[in-house]
C-alpha positions in Angstrom: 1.0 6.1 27.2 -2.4 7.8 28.3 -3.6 10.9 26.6 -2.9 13.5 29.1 -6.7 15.0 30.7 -7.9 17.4 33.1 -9.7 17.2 36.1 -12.3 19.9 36.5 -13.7 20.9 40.2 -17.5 21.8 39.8 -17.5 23.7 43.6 -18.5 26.9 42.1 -21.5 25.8 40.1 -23.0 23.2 43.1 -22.3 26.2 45.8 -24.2 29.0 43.4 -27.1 26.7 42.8 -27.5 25.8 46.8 -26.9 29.3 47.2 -24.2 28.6 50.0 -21.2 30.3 50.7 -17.2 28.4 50.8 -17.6 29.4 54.6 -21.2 27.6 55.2 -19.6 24.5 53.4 -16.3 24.5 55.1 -17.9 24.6 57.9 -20.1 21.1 57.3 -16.9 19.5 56.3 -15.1 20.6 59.2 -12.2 22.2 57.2 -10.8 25.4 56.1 -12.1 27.4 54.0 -8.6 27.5 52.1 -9.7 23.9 51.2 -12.5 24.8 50.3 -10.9 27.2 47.6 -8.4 25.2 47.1 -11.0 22.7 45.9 -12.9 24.9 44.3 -9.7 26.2 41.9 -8.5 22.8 41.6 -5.5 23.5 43.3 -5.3 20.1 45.2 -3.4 17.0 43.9 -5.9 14.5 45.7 -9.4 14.5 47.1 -10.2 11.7 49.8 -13.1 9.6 48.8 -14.3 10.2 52.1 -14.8 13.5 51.7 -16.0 13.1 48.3 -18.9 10.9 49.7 -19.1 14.7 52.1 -19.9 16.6 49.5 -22.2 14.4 47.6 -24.2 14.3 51.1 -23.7 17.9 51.7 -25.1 18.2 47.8 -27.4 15.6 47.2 -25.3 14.5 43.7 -23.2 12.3 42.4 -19.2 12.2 42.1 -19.6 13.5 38.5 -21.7 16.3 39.5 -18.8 17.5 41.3 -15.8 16.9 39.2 -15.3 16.6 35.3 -12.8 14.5 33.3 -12.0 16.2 30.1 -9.2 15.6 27.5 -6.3 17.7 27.2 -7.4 19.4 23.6 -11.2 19.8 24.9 -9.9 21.7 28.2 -7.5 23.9 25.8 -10.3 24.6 23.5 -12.4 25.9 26.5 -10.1 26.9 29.0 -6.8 27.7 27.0 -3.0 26.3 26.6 -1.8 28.4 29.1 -4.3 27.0 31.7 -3.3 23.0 30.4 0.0 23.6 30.4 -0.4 25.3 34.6 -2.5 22.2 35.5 -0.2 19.2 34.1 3.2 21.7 35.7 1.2 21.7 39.4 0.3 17.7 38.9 4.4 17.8 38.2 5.3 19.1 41.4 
């Protein structure tokens, strides 16, 4: 079996330091900007590589600029059981 992990969306942190706004991005991905939050709270079950590649343009950075893999007892050290045990009942759905 595979040690259960969490995938971390790093929206926030790439939008602050280009100092643009969910709308301006939305925008240059031609979505919503409920994706855009959606990906942003990590409230999606899949991202398409496609727009991975988007962002990554849109950001000049790589994949792992954008999103973080981290093991189940890191992200409840940082982030809390209650969130680990939300994000592994969402990937249940």
């Amino acid at each position: 079996m595979v040690d259960a992990a969490v995938i971390i969306f790093r929206l926030d942190r790439l939008l602050a330091q280009h100092k643009m706004r969910g709308v301006e991005l939305a925008e240059k991905l031609g979505c919503t900007v409920q994706t855009i939050s959606r990906i942003k709270t990590g409230k999606i079950k899949a991202l398409r590589i496609d727009t991975l590649d988007e962002l990554c343009e849109i950001f000049h950075c790589q994949p792992g600029d954008i999103i973080e893999y981290i093991p189940d007892d890191e992200a409840r050290q940082r982030y809390g059981d209650d969130f680990v045990e939300k994000y592994h009942r969402y990937l249940d759905e």
